[in-house]
C-alpha positions in Angstrom: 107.0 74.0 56.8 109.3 77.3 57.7 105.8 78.8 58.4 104.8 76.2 61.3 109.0 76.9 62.9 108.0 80.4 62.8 104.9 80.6 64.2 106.3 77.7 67.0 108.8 80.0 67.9 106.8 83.3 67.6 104.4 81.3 70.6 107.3 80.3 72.7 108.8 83.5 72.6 105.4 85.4 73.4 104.7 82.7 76.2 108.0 82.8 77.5 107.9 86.3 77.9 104.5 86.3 79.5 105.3 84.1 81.8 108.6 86.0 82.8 106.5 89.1 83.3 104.0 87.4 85.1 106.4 86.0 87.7 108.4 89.6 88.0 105.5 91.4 88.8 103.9 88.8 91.0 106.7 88.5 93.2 107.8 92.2 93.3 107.4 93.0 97.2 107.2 96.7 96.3 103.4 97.3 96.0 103.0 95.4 98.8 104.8 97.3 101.2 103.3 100.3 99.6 99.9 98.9 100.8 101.0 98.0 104.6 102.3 101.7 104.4 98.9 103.1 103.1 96.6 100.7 105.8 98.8 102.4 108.6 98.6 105.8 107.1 94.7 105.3 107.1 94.4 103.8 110.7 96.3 107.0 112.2 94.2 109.1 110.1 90.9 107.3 111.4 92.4 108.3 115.0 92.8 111.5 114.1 89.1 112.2 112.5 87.8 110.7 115.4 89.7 112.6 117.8 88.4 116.1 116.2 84.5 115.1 115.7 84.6 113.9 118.7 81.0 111.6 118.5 80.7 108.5 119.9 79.7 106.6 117.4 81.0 107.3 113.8 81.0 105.5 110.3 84.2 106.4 108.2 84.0 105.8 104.4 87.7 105.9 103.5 90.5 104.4 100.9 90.0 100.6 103.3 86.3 101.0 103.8 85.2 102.2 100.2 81.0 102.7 99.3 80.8 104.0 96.2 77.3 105.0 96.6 78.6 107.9 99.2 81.8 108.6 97.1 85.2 107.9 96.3 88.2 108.3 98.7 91.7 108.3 98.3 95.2 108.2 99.5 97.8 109.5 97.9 101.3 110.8 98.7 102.1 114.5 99.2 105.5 115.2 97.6 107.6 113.7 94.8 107.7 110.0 94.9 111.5 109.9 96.8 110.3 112.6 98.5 109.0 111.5 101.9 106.4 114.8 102.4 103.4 112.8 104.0 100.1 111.9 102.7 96.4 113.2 101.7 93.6 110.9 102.7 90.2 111.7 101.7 86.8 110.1 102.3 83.5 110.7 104.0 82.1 110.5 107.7 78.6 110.4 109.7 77.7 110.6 113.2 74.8 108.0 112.7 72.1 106.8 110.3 70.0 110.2 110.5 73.2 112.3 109.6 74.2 113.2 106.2 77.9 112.1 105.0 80.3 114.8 105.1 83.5 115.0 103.1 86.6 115.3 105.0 90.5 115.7 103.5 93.5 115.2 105.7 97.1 116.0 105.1 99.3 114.3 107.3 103.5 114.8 107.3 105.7 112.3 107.4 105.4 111.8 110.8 101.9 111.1 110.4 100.5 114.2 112.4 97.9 116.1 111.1 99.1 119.4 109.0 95.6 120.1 108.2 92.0 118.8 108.2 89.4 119.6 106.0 85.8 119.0 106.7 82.3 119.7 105.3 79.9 119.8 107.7 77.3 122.3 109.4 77.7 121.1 113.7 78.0 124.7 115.4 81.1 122.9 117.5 83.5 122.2 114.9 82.8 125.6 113.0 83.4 127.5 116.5 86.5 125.0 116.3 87.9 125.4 113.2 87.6 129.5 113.9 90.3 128.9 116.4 92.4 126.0 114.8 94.4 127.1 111.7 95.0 123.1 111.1 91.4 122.7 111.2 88.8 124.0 108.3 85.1 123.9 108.3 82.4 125.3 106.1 78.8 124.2 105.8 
C-alpha cells in the first residue's frame, strides 16, 4: 500500500513539474524576439551582399534560406551576450544555375553596417574590388 502513495506521488510530482517547465519555456517571449532580431539582421545583410556582387539575379543560401546540400550557414552574435557588438552571418551565394556557390562571411556592428565582408570567389571585378576596399576580402 505505502508503495502505490509513493509512486502516486513520485508521478504527480514528475508530471507537475513537466508541465510547469513546459509552460515556462513555451511562453518565454525571449527566443522569440531573439529570432525577429536575427530575420532582420539577415534581411540587411541580404542587402548588403547584393549591393557588393552587384548581379542581377542572385540565389543566397543563408541562416532563413538553409540547403544543406551547399552548406551550413549561420548567425551568430559578435561580442559577449550583454554586449551589443553586432553580428557574423555566414552562408553561400550564386549568380545563376551555371555558377558555382561561393562562401561569403559578414560582420556587421550594431548598427547593422558592414565592418567587413568576406567572400570566395574568382570574378576579376570583385578581386580588383576587394584590392581597394579594406572592408571587403576576396580570394579565389
Amino acid at each position: 500500500m505505502n508503495h502505490r502513495v509513493g509512486r502516486f506521488l513520485f508521478v504527480l510530482i514528475i508530471s507537475v513539474s513537466v508541465a510547469f517547465l513546459s509552460y515556462q519555456w513555451i511562453t518565454n517571449p525571449e527566443p522569440r524576439a531573439e529570432r525577429t532580431l536575427q530575420e532582420s539582421v539577415i534581411v540587411v545583410a541580404r542587402e548588403a551582399l547584393k549591393s557588393v556582387i552587384e548581379a542581377d539575379a542572385i540565389e543566397i543560401v543563408d541562416p532563413l534560406a538553409t540547403n544543406r546540400r551547399v552548406g551550413k550557414a549561420y548567425i551568430f552574435p559578435n561580442g559577449d551576450k550583454g554586449d551589443n557588438g553586432g553580428w557574423v552571418v555566414s552562408g553561400f551565394y550564386r549568380r545563376d544555375e551555371n555558377d558555382r556557390w561561393h562562401p561569403f562571411l559578414m560582420t556587421l556592428n550594431a548598427d547593422l553596417l558592414v565592418e567587413h565582408l568576406k567572400v570566395r570567389d574568382n570574378n576579376q571585378e570583385l578581386l580588383e574590388r576587394a584590392e581597394n576596399d579594406p572592408k571587403f576580402e576576396a580570394s579565389l
